[in-house]
Wavefront OBJ file of the C-alpha trace (Angstrom):
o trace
v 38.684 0.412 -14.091
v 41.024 0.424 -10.855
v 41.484 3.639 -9.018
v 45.165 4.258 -7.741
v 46.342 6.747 -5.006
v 49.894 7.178 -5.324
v 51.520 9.355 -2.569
v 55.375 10.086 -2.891
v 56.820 13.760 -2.565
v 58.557 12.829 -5.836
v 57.128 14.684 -8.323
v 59.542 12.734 -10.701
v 57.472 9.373 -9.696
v 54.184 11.007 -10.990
v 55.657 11.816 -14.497
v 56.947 8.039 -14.740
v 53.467 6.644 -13.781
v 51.799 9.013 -15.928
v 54.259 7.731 -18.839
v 54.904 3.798 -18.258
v 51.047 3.230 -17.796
v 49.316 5.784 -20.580
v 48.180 2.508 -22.554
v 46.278 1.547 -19.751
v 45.275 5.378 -18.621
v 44.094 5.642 -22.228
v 42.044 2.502 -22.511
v 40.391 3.134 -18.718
v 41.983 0.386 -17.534
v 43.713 2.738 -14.359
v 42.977 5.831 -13.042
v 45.538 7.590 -10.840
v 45.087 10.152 -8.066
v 48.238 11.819 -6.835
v 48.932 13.198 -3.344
v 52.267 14.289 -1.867
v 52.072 13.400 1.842
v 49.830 11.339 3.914
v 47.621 13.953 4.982
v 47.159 15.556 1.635
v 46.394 11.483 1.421
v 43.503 11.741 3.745
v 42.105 14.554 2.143
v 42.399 12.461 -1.551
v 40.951 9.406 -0.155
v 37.992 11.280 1.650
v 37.268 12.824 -1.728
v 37.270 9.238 -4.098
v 35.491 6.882 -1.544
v 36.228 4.452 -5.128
v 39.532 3.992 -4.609
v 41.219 0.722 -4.829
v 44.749 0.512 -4.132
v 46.963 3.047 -2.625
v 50.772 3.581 -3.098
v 52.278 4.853 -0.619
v 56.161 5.970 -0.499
v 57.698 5.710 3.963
v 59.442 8.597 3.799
v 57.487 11.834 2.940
v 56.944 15.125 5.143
v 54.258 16.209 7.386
v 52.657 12.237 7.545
v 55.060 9.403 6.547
v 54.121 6.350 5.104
v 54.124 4.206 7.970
v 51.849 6.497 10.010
v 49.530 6.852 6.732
v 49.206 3.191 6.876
v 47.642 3.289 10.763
v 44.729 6.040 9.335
v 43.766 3.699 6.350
v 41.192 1.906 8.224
v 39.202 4.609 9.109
v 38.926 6.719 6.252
v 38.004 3.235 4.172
v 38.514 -0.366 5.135
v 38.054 -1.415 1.580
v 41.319 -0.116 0.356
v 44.635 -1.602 0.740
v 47.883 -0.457 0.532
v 51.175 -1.485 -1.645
v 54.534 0.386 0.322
v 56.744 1.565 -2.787
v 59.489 2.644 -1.029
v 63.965 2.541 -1.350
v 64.228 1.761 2.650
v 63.169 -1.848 1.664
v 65.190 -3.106 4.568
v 63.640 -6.334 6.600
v 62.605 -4.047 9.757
v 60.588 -1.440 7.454
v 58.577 -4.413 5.623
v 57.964 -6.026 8.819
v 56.968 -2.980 9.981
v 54.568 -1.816 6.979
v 52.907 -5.349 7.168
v 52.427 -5.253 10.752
v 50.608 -1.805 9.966
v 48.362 -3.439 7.213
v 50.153 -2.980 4.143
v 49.161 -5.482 1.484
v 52.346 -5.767 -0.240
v 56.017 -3.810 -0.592
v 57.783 -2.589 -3.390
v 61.121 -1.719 -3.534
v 62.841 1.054 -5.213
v 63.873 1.742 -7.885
v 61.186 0.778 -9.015
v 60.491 -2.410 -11.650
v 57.310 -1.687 -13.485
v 56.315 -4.872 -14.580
v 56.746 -5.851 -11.266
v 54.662 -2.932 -9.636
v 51.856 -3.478 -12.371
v 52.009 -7.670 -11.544
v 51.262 -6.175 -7.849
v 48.657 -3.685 -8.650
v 46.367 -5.777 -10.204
v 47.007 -9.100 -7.819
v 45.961 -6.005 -5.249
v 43.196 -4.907 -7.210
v 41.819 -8.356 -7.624
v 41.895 -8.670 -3.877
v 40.085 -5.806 -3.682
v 37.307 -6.554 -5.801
v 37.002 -10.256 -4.265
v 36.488 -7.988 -0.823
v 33.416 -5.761 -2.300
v 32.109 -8.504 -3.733
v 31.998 -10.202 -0.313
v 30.742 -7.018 1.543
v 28.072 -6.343 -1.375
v 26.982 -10.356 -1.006
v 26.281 -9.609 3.077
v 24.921 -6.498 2.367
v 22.359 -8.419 0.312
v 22.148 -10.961 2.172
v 20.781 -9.195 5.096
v 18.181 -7.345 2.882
v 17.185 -10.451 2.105
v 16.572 -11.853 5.164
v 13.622 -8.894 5.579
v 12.142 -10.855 2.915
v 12.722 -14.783 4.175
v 10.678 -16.161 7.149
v 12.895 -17.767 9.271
v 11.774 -21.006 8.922
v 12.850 -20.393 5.405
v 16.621 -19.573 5.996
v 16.298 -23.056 8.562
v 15.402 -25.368 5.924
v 18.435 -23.653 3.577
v 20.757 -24.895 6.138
v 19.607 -28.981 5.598
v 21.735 -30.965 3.608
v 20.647 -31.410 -0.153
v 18.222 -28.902 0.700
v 18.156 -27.747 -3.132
v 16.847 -31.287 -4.470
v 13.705 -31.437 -1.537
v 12.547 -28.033 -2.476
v 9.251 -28.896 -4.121
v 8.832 -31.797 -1.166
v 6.158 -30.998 1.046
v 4.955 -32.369 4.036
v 1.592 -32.989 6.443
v 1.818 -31.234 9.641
v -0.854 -30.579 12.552
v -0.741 -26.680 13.090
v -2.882 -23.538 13.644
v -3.458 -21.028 10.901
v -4.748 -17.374 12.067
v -5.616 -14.816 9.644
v -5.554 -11.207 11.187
v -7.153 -8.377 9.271
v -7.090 -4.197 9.996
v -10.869 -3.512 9.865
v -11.760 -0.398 7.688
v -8.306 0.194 6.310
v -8.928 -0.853 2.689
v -11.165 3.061 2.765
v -8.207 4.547 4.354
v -6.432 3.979 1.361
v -8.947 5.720 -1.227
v -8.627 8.758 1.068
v -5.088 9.397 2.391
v -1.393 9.572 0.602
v 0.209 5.913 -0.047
v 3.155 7.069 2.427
v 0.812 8.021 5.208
v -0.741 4.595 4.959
v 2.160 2.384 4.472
v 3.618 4.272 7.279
v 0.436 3.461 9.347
v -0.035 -0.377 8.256
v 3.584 -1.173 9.187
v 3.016 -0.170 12.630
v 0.233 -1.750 12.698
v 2.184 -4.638 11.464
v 5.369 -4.518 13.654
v 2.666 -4.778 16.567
v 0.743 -7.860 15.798
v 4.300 -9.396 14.663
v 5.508 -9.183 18.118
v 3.067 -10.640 19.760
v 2.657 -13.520 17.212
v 6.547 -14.184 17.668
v 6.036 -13.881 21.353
v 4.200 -16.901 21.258
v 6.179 -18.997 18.966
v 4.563 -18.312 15.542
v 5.386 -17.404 12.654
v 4.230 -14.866 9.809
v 3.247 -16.726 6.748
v 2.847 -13.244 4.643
v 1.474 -9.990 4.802
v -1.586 -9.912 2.587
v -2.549 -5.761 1.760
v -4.025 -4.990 5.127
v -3.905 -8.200 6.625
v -1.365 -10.881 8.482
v -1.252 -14.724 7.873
v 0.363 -16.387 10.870
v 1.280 -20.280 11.385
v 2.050 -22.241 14.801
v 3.362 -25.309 15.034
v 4.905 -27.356 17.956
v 3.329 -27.817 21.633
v 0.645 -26.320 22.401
v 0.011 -24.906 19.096
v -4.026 -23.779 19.011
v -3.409 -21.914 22.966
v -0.192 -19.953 21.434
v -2.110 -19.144 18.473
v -5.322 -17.913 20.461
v -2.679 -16.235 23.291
v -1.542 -14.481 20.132
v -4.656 -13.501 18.815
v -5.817 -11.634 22.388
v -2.676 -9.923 22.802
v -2.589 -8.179 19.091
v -6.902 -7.066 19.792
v -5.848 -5.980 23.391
v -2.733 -3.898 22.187
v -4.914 -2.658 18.984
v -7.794 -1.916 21.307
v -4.794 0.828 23.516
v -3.985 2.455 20.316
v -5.366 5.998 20.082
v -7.765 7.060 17.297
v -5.164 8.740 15.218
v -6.441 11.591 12.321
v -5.278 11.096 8.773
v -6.114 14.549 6.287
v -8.925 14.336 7.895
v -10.106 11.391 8.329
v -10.326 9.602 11.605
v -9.289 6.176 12.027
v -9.095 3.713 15.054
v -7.097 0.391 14.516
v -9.545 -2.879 15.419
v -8.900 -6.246 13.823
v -11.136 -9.100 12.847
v -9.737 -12.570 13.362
v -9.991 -16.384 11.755
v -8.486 -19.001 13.495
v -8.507 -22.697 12.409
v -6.192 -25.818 13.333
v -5.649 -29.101 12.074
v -3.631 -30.801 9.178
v -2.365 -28.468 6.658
v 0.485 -29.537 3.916
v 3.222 -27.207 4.610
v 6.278 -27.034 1.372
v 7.603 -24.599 -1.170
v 4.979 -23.324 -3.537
v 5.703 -21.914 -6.833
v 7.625 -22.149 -9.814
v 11.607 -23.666 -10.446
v 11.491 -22.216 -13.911
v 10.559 -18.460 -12.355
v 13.155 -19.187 -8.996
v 10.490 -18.385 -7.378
v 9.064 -20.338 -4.921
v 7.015 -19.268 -1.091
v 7.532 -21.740 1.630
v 4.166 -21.473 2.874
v 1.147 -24.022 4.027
v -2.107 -24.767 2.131
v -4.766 -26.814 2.620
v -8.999 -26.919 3.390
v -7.750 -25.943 6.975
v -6.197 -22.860 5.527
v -8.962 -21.875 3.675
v -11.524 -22.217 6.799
v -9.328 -19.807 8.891
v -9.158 -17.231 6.193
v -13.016 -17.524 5.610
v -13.596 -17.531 9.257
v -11.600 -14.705 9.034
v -13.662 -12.647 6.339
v -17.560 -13.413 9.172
v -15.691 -11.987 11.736
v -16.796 -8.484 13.229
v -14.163 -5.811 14.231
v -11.870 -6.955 17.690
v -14.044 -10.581 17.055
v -11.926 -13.558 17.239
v -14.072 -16.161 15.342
v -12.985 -19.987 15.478
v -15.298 -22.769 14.446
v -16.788 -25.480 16.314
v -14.032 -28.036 15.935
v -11.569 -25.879 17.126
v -14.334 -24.610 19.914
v -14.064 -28.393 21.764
v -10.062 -28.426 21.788
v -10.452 -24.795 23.251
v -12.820 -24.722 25.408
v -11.327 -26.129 28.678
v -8.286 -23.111 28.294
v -10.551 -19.919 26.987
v -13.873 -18.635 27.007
v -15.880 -18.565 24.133
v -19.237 -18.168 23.186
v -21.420 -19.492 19.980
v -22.383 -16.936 17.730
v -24.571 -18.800 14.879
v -24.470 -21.066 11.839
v -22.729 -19.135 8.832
v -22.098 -20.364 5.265
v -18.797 -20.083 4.108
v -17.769 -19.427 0.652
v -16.820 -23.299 -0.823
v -18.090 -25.129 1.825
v -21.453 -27.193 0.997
v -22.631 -27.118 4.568
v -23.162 -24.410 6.996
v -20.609 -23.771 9.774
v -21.543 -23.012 13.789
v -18.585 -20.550 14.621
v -17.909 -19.211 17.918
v -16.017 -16.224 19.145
v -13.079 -16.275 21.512
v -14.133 -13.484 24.542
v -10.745 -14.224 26.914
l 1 2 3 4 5 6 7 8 9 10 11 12 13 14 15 16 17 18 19 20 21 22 23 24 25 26 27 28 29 30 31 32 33 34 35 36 37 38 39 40 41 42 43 44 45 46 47 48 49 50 51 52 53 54 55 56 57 58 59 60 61 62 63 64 65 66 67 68 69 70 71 72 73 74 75 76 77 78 79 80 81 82 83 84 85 86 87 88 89 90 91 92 93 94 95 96 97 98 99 100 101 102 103 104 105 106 107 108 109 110 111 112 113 114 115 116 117 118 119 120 121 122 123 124 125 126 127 128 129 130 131 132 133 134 135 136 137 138 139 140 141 142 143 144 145 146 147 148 149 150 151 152 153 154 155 156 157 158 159 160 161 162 163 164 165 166 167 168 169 170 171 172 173 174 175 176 177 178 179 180 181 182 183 184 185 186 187 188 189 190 191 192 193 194 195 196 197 198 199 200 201 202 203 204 205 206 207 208 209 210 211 212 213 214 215 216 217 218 219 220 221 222 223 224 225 226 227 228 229 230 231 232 233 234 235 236 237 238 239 240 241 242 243 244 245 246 247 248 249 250 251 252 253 254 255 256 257 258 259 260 261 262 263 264 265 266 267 268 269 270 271 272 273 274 275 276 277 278 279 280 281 282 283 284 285 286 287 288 289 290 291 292 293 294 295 296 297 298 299 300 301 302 303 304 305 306 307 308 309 310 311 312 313 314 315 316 317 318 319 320 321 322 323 324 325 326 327 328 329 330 331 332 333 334 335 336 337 338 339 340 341 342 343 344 345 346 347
């Protein structure tokens, strides 16, 4: 259903709408709103924010037309205006286009003509809310796409490589909230979710800081991938910022219950197979990495002590010259047949 302001100080024009468009009234195909003036207008428009079209008559008392036309903008950009007016002289069309006016009418006025207009105008209309409701959506949506993501959407023939992956040399770091899973069996949902995205907004910055990139946020913990130069240093640089910045936080009290933020951390790097995983009959798919060298990181990960950052022996000799670390012991890892010597980045 359209939604039409008409303003004229014509009563007479009212009763004619009201009678050469009752088909359409009746089957809720228009709605009409009547005002008098351009302020009583304003006060209509401010009142149906679902307004389409508005027609306006120039020469009216207290606000004219033209003026009317300069205050449109501000009460709602959506809406656009159709001048139905007698001075249909070259100067006042000029002069209502200049001011925004989507089309002009002249009277008196042909009906078949002025309904032709209304819905060309309400088609624009729609066309525009459909545009504003597709970038609205758009940028929700980008909350929800890594950026990497929204990169590969701009390659040519993107849609026919989605389920093509490909081997690249990376780091994978798994960051987990120690002690937050009991949190959870103890406080309100909102207090926690509240809590964790903080939590979550801090380690994000520091992993972005260094060129990485979040993988996905797993309950109470962060997946994080770097690639490029440099890769395994950015991803360790990461991991000491997010424990040092974690360590500042204050113990904060929750109904109750005290809790002070400290993360465990898994680090691995090496070749991982990085592509869109999922399903093309769901439309669903994650652009993520997998791999053996994933799985070490997250199971390196899961040893790891509160504010430890554990990283295993391979990745110990590429890191050794840039950070101190110390061995810790020989663990066994869940899935792997042999035991691994991990070692624990100090600075």
């Amino acid at each position: 259903m359209a939604k039409i302001l008409v303003v004229d100080d014509e009563t007479d024009l009212e009763l004619l709408i009201k009678q050469k468009f009752r088909r359409k009234i009746r089957e809720n195909t228009y709605e009409f709103v009547f005002a008098h003036n351009g302020v009583e207008a304003l006060q209509k428009l401010a009142e149906h924010p679902d307004l389409d079209i508005v027609l306006s008559d120039i020469n009216m008392p207290e606000m004219d037309g033209l003026t009317l036309l300069t205050k449109l903008p501000e009460v709602n950009p959506l809406v656009k205006a159709v001048m139905v007016s007698a001075y249909g002289d070259m100067e006042n069309i000029r002069m209502a286009m200049n001011r925004g006016a989507f089309d002009f009418v002249c009277k008196p006025v042909n009906f078949e003509d002025l309904e032709l207009t209304m819905d060309k105008t309400v088609l624009h209309v729609s066309h525009l809310r459909e545009t504003m409701q597709a970038i609205k959506e758009n940028n929700i949506l980008k909350m929800y796409v890594d950026e990497n993501v929204l990169h590969f959407m701009t390659h040519k023939e993107f849609e026919n490589s989605l389920l093509v992956n490909e081997a690249i040399d990376a780091t994978i770091m798994f960051i987990d909230i120690c002690g937050f899973t009991s949190i959870t069996e103890k406080v309100p949902a909102n207090t926690v979710v509240g809590l964790l995205n903080k939590y979550f907004d801090m380690m994000v910055q520091e992993i972005i800081a260094q060129n990485g990139h979040v993988d996905k946020f797993m309950g109470d913990a962060v997946m994080a991938v770097f690639r490029g130069d440099y890769h395994l240093d950015r991803a360790i640089d990461a991991a000491l910022a997010v424990r040092e910045k974690l360590q500042l936080e204050t113990e904060v009290q929750l109904d109750g219950h005290f809790f002070k933020p400290q993360v465990s951390v898994g680090i691995n790097s090496g070749e991982v197979i990085s592509g869109n995983i999922g399903s093309i009959s769901l439309r669903r798919l994650d652009y993520t990495v997998i791999g053996d060298g994933v799985n070490l990181a997250q199971r390196l990960q899961s040893v790891a002590q509160p504010n430890q950052i554990v990283i295993s022996e391979a990745v110990y000799e590429r890191a050794k010259e840039s950070f101190n670390c110390q061995r810790l012991k020989e663990v066994n890892l869940k899935n792997k047949a042999q035991a691994v010597v991990i070692y624990e980045v100090i600075e």
